[in-house]
C-alpha positions as CSV (number, residue, x, y, z in Angstrom):
1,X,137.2,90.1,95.3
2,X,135.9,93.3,93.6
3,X,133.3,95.1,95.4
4,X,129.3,96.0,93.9
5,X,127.5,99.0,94.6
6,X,124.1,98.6,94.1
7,X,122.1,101.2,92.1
8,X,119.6,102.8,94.4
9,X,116.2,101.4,93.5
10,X,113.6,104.0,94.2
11,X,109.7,102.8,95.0
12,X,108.4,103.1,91.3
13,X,111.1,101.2,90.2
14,X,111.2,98.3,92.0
15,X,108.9,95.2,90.8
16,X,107.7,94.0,94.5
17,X,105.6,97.1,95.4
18,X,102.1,95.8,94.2
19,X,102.1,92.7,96.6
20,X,103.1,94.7,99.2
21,X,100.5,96.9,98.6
22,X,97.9,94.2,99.0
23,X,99.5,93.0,102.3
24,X,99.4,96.6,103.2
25,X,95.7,96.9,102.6
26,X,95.1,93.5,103.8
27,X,96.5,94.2,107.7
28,X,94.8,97.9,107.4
29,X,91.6,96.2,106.8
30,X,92.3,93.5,109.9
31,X,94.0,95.6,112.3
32,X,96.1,99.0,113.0
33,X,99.9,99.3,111.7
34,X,102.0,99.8,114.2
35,X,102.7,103.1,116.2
36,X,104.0,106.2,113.4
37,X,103.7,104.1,111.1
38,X,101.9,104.3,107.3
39,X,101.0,102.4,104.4
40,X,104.0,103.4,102.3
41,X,106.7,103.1,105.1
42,X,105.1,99.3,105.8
43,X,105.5,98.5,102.1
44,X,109.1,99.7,102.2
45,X,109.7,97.4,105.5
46,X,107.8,94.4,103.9
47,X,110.4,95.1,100.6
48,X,113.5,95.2,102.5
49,X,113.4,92.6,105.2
50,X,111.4,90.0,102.2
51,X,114.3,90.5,99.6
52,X,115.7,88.1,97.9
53,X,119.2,89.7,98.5
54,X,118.7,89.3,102.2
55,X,117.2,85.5,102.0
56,X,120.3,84.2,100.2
57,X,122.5,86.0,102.3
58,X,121.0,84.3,105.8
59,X,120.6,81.1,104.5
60,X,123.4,80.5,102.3
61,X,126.0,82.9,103.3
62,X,124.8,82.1,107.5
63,X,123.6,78.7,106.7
64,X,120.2,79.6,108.4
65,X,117.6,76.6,108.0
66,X,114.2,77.7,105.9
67,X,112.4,77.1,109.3
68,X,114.9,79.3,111.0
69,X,114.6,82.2,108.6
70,X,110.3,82.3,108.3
71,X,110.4,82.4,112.1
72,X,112.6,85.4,112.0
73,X,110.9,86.9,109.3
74,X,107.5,86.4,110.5
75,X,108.8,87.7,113.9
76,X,110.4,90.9,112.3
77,X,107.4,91.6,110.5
78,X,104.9,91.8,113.3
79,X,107.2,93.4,115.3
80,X,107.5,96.1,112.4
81,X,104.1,96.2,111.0
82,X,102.1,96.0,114.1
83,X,104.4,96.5,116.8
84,X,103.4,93.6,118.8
85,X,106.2,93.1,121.4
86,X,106.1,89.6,122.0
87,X,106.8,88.5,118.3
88,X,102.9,87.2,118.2
């Protein structure tokens, strides 16, 4: 098995940086990011832990249920994006 290296994709390249924009906006308007954290470091988290990439990989390559990964997901994201502690 031959091993990819992915091409670094930088922020104005990548296709996913306008929705996560508007979720950005939409939790700044609602409530307070998380500790040290800004608008253009959420988008990158919100990127990252959404990708397709990582989706396939947890539930094909782990055999995660869809249920199994949203919960962790969701989870991640508040943690990240608002720092709440107790994944709510």
């Amino acid at each position: 098995m031959a091993w990819r290296f992915a091409v670094p994709v930088t922020r104005h390249a990548r296709s996913a940086t306008v929705p996560d924009r508007r979720l950005v906006a939409m939790l700044q308007a609602r409530t307070t990011l998380g500790p040290g954290l800004d608008a253009t470091r959420a988008e990158d988290l919100i990127w990252t832990l959404g990708s397709p990439r990582l989706w396939h990989h947890l539930r094909r390559g782990c055999e995660w249920t869809a249920e199994d990964y949203q919960s962790w997901l969701a989870a991640l994201l508040r943690q990240q994006l608002l720092g709440a502690q107790d994944g709510r």
